[in-house]
N, C-alpha and C positions, 0 to 999 in steps of 0.2 A: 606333637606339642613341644614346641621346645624347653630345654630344661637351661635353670639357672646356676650358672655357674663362677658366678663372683657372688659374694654377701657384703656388703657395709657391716657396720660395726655393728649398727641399729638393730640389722636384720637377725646376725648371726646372734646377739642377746638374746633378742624375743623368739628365736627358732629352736634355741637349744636349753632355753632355762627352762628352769622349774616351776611349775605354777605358778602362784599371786605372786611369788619375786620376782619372777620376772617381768611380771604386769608392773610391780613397782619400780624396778630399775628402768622399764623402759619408760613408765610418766617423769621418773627423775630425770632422767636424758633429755626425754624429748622439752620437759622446762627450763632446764639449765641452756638447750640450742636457742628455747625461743627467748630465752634472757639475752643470751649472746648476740641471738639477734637484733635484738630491741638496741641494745647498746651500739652496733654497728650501723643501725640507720639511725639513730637519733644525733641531729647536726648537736646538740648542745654537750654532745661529750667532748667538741674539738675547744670547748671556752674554757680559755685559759683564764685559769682564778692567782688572784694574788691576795697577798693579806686583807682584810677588810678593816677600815677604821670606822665605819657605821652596818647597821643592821636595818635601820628604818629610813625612809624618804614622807617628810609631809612636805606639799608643794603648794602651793597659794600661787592663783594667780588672779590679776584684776585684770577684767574685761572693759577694753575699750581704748586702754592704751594711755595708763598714769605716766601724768608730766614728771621727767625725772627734775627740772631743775626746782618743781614745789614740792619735792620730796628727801630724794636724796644727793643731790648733784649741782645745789647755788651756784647762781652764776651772775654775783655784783655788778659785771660789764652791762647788762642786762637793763639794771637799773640805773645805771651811767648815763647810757644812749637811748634810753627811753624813746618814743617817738621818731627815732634815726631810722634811715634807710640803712643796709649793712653795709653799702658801696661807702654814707656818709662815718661810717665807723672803723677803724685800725684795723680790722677783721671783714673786710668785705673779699679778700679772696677764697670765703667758705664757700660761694659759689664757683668757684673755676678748680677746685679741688678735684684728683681723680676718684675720688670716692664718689661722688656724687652717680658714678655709673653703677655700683650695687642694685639701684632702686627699678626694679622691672615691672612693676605695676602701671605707671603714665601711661605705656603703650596700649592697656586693656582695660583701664578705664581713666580716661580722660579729667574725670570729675573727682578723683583724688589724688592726693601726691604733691599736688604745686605745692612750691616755696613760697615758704610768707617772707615779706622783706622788709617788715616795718618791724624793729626791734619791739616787744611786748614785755614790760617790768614786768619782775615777780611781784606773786598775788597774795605774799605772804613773807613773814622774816625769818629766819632762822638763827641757827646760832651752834657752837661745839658741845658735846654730849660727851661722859665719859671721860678718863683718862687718856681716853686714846683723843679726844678732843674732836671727833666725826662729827659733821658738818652735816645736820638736818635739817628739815625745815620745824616749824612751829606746828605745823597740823600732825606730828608724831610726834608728843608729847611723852607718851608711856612708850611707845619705843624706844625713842630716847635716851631711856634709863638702862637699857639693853647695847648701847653702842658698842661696848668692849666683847660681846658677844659676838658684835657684825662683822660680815666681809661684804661691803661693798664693790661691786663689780660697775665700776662707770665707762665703761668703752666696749658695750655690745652693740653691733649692728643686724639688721635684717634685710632682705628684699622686698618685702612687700610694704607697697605703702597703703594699701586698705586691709582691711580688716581678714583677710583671708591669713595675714600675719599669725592671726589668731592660733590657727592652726599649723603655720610652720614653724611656732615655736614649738608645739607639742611633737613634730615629726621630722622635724628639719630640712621638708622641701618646700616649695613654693606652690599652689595652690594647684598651677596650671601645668605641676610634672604629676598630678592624682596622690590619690592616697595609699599611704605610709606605716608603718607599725610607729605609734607613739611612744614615746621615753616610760612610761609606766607598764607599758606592757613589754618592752624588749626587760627591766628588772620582773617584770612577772615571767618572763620565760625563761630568761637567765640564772633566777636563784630559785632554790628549795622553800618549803614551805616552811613560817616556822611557829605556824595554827593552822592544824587539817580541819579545823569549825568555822573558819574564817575565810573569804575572800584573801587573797595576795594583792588585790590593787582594789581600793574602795576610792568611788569619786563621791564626792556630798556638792550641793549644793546646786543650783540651777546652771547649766552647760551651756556651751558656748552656744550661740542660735547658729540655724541650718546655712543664713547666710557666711557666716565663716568659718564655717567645719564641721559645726556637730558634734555626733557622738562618734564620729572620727576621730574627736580629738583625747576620745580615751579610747580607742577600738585597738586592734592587733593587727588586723588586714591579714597579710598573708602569712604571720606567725600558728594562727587558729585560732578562732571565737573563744577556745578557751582560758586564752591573756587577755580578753577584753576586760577594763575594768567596770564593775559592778557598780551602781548607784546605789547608795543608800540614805535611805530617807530619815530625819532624826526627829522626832516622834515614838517617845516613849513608850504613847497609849498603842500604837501601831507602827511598829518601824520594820513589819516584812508583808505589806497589807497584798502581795499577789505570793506567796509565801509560807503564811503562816497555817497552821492547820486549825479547821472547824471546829468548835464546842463541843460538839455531837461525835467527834473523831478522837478512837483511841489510842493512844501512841501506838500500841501494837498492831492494831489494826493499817496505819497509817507505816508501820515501819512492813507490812506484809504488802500493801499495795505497791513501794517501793521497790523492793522485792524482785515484785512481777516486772516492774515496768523494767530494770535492770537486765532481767534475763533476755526478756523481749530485747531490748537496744541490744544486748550482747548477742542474739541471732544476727539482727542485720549488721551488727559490725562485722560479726564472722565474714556475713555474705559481700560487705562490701569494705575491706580494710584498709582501702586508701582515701572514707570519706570521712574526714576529719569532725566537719558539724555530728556527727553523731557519737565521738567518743567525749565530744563539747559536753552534745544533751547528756550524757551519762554522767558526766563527772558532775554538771550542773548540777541533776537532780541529787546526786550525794552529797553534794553541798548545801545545797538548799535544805535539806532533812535537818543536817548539823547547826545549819544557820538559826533553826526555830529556838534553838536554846542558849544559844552563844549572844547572837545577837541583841534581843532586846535586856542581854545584862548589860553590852556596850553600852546602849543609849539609857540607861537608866542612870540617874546621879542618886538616888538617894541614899549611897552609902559615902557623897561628896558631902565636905562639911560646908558650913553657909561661907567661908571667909573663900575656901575654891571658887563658890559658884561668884558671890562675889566678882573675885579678882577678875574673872572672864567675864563680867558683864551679865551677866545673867539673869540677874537684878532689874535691869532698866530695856525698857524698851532699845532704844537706839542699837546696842549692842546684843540684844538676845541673842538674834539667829545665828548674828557669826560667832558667837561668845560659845555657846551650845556645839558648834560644830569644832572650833578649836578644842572643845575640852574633849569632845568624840573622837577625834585626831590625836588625842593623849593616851585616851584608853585603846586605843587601837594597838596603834604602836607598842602600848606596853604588854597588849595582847600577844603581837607578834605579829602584824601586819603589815611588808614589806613595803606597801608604796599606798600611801591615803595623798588625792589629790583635791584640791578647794578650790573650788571657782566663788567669786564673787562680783557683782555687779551686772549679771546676767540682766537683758530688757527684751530680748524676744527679738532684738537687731544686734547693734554694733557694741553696744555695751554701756552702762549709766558714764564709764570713766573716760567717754570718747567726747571729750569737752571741746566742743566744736567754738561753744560760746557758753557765756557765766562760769568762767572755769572756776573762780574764785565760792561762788555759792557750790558749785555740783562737789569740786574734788574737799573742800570742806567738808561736806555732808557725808563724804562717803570716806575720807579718812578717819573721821570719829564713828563709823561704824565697824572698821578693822581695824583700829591701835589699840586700842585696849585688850582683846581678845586676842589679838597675834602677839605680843608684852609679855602677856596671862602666859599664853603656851612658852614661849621660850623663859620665861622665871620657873614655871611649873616642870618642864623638864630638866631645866637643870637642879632647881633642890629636890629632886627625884631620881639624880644621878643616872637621867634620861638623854642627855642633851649630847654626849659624848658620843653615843652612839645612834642618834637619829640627827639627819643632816635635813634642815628647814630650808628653805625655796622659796623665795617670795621673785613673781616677775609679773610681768604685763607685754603684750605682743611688740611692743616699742615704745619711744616717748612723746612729748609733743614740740612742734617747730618752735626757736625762741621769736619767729614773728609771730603778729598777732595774727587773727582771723576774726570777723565779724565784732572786730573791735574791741571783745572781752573776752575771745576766748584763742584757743591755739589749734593748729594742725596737726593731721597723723605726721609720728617722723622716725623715719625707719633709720637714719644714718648715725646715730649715739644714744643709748639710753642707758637706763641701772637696773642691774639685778641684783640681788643681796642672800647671800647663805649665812647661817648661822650651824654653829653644832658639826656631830657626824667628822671632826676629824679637820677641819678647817679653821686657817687663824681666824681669830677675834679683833675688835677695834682696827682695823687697816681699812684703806680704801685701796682699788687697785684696779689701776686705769684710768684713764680720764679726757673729756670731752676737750674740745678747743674752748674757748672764754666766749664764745656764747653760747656753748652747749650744742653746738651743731654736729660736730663730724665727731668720732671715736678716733682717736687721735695717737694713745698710748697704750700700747700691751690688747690691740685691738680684736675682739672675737666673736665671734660667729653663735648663733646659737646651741648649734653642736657642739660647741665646746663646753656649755651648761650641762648637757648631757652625758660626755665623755667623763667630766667630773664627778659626777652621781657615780654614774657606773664605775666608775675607778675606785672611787670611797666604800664602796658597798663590796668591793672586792673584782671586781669584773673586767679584764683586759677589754676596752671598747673596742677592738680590731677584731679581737677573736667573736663579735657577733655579728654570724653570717650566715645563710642557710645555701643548701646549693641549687644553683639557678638563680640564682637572687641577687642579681649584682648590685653592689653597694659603689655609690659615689665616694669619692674621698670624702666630701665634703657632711658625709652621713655619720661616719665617726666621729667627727671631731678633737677636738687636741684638749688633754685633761691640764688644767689650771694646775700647772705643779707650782705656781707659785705662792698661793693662795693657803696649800696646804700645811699640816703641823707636822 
């Protein structure tokens, strides 16, 4: 038999110590290796952190693709040339623009994309808000009040001219390169927790439909199931209904069942440690435990006085649901909840804001369901000395064409629109960027939707370069370039 004649370190501790100390010194060892270890394969040690001027992301987006010029982005040429062809207008070389080759959708679906060419007046007036004198429309009234708060971003463009948009603005590729880790989950993998009873990414409200991403568009992909963000439902009376534990169920009992099912996952993890969905279910399930008691304090207001619920709407029909969800977006955040995302205008397709025709009735209807309650929130974080440190998101997958369509209404239009941040570290009252005079092309200080992203991530502390896993090749154009001009 052959005899051993070199030791490791390991061996010669545990061969020559002393009883139980040495059973202790060698579980010390061997935890401290599997730390070391943990830290040498985890790619999120190589993300390089810089100061952080926010802590929280709530992000609002409208589904279907809000016209920026009846919003945020007037465009009086508009209503000049009313009825004009653009050839008959000082502006007809928007179409011979190089820009116009961004748009990679015509080729895969035929039936969206054209150019409208019949100039289409605005569907509404607007007027300056604020000291800073920012330039809204009328259907954001209570906005409005907020302009010194805003940074208007009027020169983002996209690729996609249908609604698959939808989704590369949440991941920043185009529909037809597959799916992507989205912007909420690269911050859920990115930063620390900072509520272990909480979710790190909570999306509210009805999701994008299957036809333009889905639940892709809050998923993680190849980061692990466990940055997917979480839906939560805001309902007081039941806001964890596949979640919550039985009547009949004791917490002890219910914390011993737990338990088991832990230990069990921690067999097969042992047995299989490179399969990620089950350190997922694990964590899931711990979370889920904590979520039973955290949670429905989230969704409850009754410790809000009537003048909050109020201010959000809460009050009146029109505004409930979204009113409700902004205010759950407050208490989040001030919980410590890293990324709360809001969809609005969800239809089971393309979205209610994809005003194909009757823009002037649909995007009415559907701005006075989200002004007052997105208002609410940003007045409410800041006299809560909230505001500074959660950076607000408001965008839409693109804007609409300044021709018309079906005669009252507009086209998808991927080649200029507006996004707008508030809070989190960003100047106030500026606009920055801007369309050509009839709101066609992105023209000034022009950017990509990765660069919404790269911004987040820089405010929140996070060099966007330094997120990378290996194997995982990132496009330039996945990082994006952070809006340092934007910034305070």
């Amino acid at each position: 038999m052959p005899t051993r004649t070199t030791f490791t370190r390991r061996q010669l501790l545990c061969d020559t110590g002393l009883g139980f100390g040495s059973l202790a010194l060698a579980a010390m060892l061997d935890q401290e290796q599997s730390q070391a270890q943990e830290s040498r394969l985890d790619p999120r040690a190589s993300i390089r952190r810089i100061a952080p001027k926010a802590k929280s992301v709530i992000w609002l987006f409208m589904i279907g693709g809000t016209s920026h010029m009846e919003s945020f982005d007037p465009k009086p040429a508009l209503n000049k040339y009313a009825g004009k062809t653009f050839a008959e207008t000082p502006y007809g070389d928007v179409l011979k623009s190089p820009y116009m080759a961004n748009e990679r959708a015509v080729a895969f679906d035929p039936n969206n994309g054209f150019v409208r060419t019949e100039v289409y007046p605005l569907q509404v007036d607007y007027r300056k808000w604020g000291q800073s004198g920012l330039e809204i429309s009328d259907w954001w009234p209570h906005l409005g009040q907020c302009a010194d708060d805003l940074c208007l971003i009027r020169s983002m463009w996209t690729e996609d001219s249908n609604h698959g948009a939808q989704l590369q603005f949440h991941t920043g590729r185009h529909r037809i390169d597959g799916f992507f880790p989205t912007i909420g989950s690269w911050v859920n993998y990115g930063l620390g927790s900072l509520n272990d009873d909480l979710p790190q990414f909570v999306v509210m409200g009805t999701p994008v439909a299957d036809c333009c991403g889905g639940v892709e568009t809050y998923r993680a992909n190849y980061l692990g199931p466990q940055y997917d963000g979480i839906p939560l439902k805001i309902d007081p009376r039941d806001p964890l209904p596949y979640a919550k534990r039985q009547p009949d169920v004791r917490r002890e009992e219910q914390e011993s069942e737990f338990d088991f099912l832990r230990r069990l996952n921690q067999m097969t993890a042992d047995a299989f440690p490179e399969d990620e969905s089950i350190r997922a279910r694990m964590k899931s399930y711990e979370l889920a435990f904590r979520m039973q008691m955290a949670v429905p304090e989230v969704v409850s207001f009754d410790k809000e006085s009537k003048q909050t619920l109020d201010s959000y709407g809460i009050d009146q029909e029109v505004t409930r649901s979204f009113g409700q969800q902004m205010l759950t977006a407050r208490r989040l955040v001030e919980r410590g909840v890293r990324f709360v995302q809001v969809y609005h205008g969800s239809n089971g397709g393309a979205g209610n804001w994809d005003a194909h025709a009757n823009l002037q009735t649909g995007h009415s209807k559907l701005c006075q369901q989200v002004d007052q309650p997105i208002a609410a929130l940003l007045k409410d974080l800041k006299q809560r000395g909230l505001l500074d440190e959660t950076l607000v998101v408001w965008a839409s997958e693109f804007g609409r064409t300044p021709g018309s369509q079906s005669s009252n209404g507009r086209d998808h239009h991927p080649y200029g629109f507006t996004v707008w941040m508030a809070g989190g570290g960003i100047r106030g009252g500026i606009a920055h960027g801007n369309t050509d005079e009839l709101g066609f092309h992105a023209v000034e200080d022009r950017h990509y939707v990765t660069d919404i992203h790269a911004t987040v991530l820089y405010q929140l502390g996070i060099e966007p370069r330094s997120l990378t896993l290996p194997g995982r090749k990132r496009l330039e154009r996945d990082y994006g370039h952070p809006i340092r001009e934007i910034m305070l």
